[in-house]
Short mmCIF file of the C-alpha atoms (twelve columns), coordinates in Angstrom:
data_MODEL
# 
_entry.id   MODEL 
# 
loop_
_atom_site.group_PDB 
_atom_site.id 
_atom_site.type_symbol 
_atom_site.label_atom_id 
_atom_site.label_alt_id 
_atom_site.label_comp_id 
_atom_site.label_asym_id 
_atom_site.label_seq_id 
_atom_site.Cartn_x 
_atom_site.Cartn_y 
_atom_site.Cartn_z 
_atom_site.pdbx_PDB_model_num 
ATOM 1   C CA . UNK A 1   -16.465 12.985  -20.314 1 
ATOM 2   C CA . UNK A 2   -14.352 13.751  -17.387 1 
ATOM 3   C CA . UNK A 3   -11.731 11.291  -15.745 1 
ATOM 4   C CA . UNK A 4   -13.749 10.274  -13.007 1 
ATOM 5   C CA . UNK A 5   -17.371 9.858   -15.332 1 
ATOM 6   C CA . UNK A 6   -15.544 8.124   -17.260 1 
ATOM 7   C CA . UNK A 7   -13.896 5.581   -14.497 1 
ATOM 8   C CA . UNK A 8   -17.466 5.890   -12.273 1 
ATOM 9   C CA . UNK A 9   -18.929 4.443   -15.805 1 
ATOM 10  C CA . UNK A 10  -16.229 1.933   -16.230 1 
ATOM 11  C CA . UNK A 11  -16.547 0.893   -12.078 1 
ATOM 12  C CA . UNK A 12  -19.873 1.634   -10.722 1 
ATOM 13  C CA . UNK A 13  -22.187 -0.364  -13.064 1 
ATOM 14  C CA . UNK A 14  -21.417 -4.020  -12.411 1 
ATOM 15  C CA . UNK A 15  -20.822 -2.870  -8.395  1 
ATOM 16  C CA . UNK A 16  -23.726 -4.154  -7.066  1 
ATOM 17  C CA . UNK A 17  -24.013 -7.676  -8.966  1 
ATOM 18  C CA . UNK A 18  -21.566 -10.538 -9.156  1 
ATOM 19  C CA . UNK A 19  -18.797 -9.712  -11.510 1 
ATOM 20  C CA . UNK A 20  -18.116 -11.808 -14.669 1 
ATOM 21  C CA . UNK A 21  -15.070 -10.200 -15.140 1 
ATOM 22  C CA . UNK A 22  -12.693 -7.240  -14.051 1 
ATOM 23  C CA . UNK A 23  -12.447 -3.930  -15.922 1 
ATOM 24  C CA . UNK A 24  -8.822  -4.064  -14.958 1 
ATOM 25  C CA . UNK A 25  -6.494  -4.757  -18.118 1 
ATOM 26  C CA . UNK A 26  -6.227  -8.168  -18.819 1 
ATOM 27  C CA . UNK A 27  -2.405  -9.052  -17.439 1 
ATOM 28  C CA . UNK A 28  -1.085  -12.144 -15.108 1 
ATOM 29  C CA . UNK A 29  0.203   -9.907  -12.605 1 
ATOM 30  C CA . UNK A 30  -1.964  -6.127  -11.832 1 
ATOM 31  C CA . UNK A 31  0.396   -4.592  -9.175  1 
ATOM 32  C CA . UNK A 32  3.115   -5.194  -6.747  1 
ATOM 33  C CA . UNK A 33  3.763   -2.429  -4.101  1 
ATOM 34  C CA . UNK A 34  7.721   -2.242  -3.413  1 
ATOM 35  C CA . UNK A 35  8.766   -2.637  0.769   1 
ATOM 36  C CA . UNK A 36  8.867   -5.733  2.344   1 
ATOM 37  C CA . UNK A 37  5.819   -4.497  5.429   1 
ATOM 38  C CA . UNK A 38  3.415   -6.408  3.244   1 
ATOM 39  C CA . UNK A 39  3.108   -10.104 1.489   1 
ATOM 40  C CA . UNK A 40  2.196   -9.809  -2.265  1 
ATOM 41  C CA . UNK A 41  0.455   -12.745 -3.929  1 
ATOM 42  C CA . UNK A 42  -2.416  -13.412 -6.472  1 
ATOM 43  C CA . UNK A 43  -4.511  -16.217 -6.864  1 
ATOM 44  C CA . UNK A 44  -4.113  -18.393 -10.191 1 
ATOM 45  C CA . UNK A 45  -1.168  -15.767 -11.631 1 
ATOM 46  C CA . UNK A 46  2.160   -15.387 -11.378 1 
ATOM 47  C CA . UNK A 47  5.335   -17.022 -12.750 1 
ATOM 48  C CA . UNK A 48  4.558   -20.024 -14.883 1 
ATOM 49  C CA . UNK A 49  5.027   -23.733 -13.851 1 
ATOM 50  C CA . UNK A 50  6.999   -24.505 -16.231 1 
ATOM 51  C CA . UNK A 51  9.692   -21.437 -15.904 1 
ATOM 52  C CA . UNK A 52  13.252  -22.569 -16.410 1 
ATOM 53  C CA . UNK A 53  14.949  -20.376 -13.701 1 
ATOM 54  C CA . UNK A 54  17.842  -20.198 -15.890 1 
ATOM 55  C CA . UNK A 55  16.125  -17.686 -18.147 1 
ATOM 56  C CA . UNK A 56  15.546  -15.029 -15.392 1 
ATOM 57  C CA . UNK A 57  17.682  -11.766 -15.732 1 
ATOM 58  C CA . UNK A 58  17.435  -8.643  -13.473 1 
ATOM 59  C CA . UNK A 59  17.794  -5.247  -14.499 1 
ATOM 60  C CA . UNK A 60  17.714  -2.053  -12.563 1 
ATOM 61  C CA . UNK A 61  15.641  1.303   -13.316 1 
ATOM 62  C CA . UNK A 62  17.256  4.830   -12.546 1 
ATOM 63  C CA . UNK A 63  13.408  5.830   -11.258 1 
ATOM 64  C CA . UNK A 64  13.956  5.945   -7.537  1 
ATOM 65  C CA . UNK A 65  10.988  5.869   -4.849  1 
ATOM 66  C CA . UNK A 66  9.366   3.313   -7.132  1 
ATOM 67  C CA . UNK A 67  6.325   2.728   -4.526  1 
ATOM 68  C CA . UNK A 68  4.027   0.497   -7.101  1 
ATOM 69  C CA . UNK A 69  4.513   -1.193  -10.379 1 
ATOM 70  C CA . UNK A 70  1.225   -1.883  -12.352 1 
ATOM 71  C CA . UNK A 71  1.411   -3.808  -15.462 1 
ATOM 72  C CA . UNK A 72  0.174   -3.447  -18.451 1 
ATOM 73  C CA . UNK A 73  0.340   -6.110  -21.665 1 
ATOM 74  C CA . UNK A 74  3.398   -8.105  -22.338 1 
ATOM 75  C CA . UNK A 75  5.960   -4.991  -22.699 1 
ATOM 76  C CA . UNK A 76  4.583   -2.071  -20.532 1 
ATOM 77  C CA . UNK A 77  5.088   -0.965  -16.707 1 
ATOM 78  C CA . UNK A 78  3.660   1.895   -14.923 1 
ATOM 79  C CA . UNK A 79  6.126   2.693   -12.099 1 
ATOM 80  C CA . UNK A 80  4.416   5.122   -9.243  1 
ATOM 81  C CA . UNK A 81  6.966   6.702   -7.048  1 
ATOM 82  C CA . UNK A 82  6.315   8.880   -4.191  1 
ATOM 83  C CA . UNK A 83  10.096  10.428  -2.301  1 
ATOM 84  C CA . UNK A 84  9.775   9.991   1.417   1 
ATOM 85  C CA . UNK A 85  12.042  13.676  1.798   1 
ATOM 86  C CA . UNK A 86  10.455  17.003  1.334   1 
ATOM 87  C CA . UNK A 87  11.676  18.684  -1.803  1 
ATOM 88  C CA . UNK A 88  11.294  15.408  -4.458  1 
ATOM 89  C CA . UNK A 89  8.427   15.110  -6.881  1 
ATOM 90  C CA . UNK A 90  6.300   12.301  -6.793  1 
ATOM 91  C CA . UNK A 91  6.239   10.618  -10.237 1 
ATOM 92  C CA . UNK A 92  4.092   8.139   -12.691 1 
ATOM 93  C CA . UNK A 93  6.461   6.664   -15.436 1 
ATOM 94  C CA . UNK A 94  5.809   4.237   -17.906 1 
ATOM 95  C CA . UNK A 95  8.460   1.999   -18.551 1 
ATOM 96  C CA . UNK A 96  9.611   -1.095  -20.821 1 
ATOM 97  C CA . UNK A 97  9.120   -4.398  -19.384 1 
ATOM 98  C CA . UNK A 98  12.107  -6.207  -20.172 1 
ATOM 99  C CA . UNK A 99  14.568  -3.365  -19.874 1 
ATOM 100 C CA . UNK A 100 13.051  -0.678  -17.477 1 
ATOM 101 C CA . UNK A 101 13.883  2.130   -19.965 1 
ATOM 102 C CA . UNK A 102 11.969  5.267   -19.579 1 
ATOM 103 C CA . UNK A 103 9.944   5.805   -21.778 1 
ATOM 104 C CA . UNK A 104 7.476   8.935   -20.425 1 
ATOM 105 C CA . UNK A 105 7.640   10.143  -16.822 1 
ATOM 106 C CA . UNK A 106 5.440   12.748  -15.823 1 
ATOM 107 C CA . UNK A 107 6.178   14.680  -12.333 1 
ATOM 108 C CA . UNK A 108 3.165   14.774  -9.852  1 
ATOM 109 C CA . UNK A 109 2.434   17.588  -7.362  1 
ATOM 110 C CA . UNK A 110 3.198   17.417  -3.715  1 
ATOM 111 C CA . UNK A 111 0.600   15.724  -1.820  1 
ATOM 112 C CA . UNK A 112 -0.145  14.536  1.670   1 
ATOM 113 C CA . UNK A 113 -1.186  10.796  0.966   1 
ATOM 114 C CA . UNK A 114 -0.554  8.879   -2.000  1 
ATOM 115 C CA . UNK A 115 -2.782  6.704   -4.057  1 
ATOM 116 C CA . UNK A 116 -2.435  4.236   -6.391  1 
ATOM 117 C CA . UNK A 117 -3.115  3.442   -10.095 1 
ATOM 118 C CA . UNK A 118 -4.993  0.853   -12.687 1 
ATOM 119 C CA . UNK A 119 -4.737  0.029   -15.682 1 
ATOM 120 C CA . UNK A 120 -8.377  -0.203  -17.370 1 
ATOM 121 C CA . UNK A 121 -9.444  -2.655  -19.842 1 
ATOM 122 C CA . UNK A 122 -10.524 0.343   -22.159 1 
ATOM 123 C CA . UNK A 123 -6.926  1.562   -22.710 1 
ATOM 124 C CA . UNK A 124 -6.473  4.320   -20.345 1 
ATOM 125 C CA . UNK A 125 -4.422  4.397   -16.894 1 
ATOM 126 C CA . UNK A 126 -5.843  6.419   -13.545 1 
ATOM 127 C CA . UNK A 127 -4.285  7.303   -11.338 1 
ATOM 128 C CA . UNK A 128 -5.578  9.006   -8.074  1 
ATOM 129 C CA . UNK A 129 -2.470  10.797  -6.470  1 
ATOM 130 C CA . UNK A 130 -3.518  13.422  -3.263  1 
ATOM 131 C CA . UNK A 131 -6.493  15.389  -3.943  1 
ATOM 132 C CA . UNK A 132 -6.525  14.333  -7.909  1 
ATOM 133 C CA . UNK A 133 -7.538  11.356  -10.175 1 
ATOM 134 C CA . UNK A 134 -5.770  11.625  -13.510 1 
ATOM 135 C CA . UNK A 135 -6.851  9.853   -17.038 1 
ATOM 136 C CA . UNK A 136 -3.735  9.431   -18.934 1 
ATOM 137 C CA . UNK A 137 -5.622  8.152   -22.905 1 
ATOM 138 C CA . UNK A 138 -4.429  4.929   -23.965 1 
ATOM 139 C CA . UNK A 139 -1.719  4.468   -21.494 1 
ATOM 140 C CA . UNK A 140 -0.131  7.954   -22.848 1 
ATOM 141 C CA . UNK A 141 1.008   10.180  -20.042 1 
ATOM 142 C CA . UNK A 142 1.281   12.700  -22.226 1 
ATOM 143 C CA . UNK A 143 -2.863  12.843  -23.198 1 
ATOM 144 C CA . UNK A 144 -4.025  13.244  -19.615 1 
ATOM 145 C CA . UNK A 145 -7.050  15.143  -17.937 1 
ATOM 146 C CA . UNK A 146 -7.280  15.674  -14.086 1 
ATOM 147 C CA . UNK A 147 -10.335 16.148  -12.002 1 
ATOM 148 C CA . UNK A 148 -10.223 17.453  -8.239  1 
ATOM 149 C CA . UNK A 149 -11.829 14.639  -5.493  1 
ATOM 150 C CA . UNK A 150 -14.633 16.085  -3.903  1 
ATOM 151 C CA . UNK A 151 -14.709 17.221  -0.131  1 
ATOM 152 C CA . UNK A 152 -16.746 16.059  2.877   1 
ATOM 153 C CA . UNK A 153 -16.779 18.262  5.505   1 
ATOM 154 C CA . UNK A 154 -13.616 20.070  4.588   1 
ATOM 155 C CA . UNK A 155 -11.467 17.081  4.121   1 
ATOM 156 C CA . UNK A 156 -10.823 15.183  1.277   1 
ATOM 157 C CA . UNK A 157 -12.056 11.560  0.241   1 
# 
């Protein structure tokens, strides 16, 4: 089954009828986008009540252009970056929670519009970058398939 058969069977079913639950992977907090042009929040999710602030660390990630961080489980991040200057390759990493190590990074091609990613209840992460929605299997960016986005009219969807 292709990448996008297999997400259009994942998506497209429950569509048209009140959903019971998401396909998304089951995680407090799906994705936050990284500039400060837009206000992030979830409903229900989040930091818990009963946080001790005391506990937070911060850490820092040699992955620059980090546009979106999807999570995934209690110790895995997909980092999306996209460079804003010509000559840069756009990126999907995966990446340890707690420390932001590296641990796979796969370089994208150019594109004219960027996309985003999930993370899918049935293991795999997509990722639609440009023209192109990738399957990486099981959250491993090294097992990946890519289909091309159809046209309409010339242009892409």
């Amino acid at each position: 089954m292709s990448a996008a058969e297999d997400l259009e069977a994942a998506v497209v079913p429950g569509f048209d009828r009140p959903r019971r639950s998401s396909g998304l992977y089951r995680t407090l907090w799906p994705a936050d986008h990284a500039d400060t042009a837009r206000r992030k929040f979830v409903t229900g999710r989040g930091l818990p009540e009963a946080l001790d602030p005391h506990r937070i660390r911060t850490t820092n990630a040699a992955l620059p252009y980090v546009q979106w961080m999807y999570t995934r489980g209690d110790g895995e991040r997909y980092c999306y970056g996209v460079p804003g200057t010509p000559g840069e390759s756009a990126y999907l990493a995966r990446v340890e929670a707690r420390t932001l190590r590296v641990r796979q990074k796969v370089a994208l091609p150019r594109s004219l519009y960027i996309g985003g990613a999930l993370c899918h209840r049935n293991g795999h992460v997509y990722l639609v970058h440009g023209p192109r929605l990738y399957r990486f299997d099981d959250g491993d960016l090294d097992r990946r398939t890519m289909t091309a986005l159809p046209m309409v009219n010339g242009l892409f969807t």
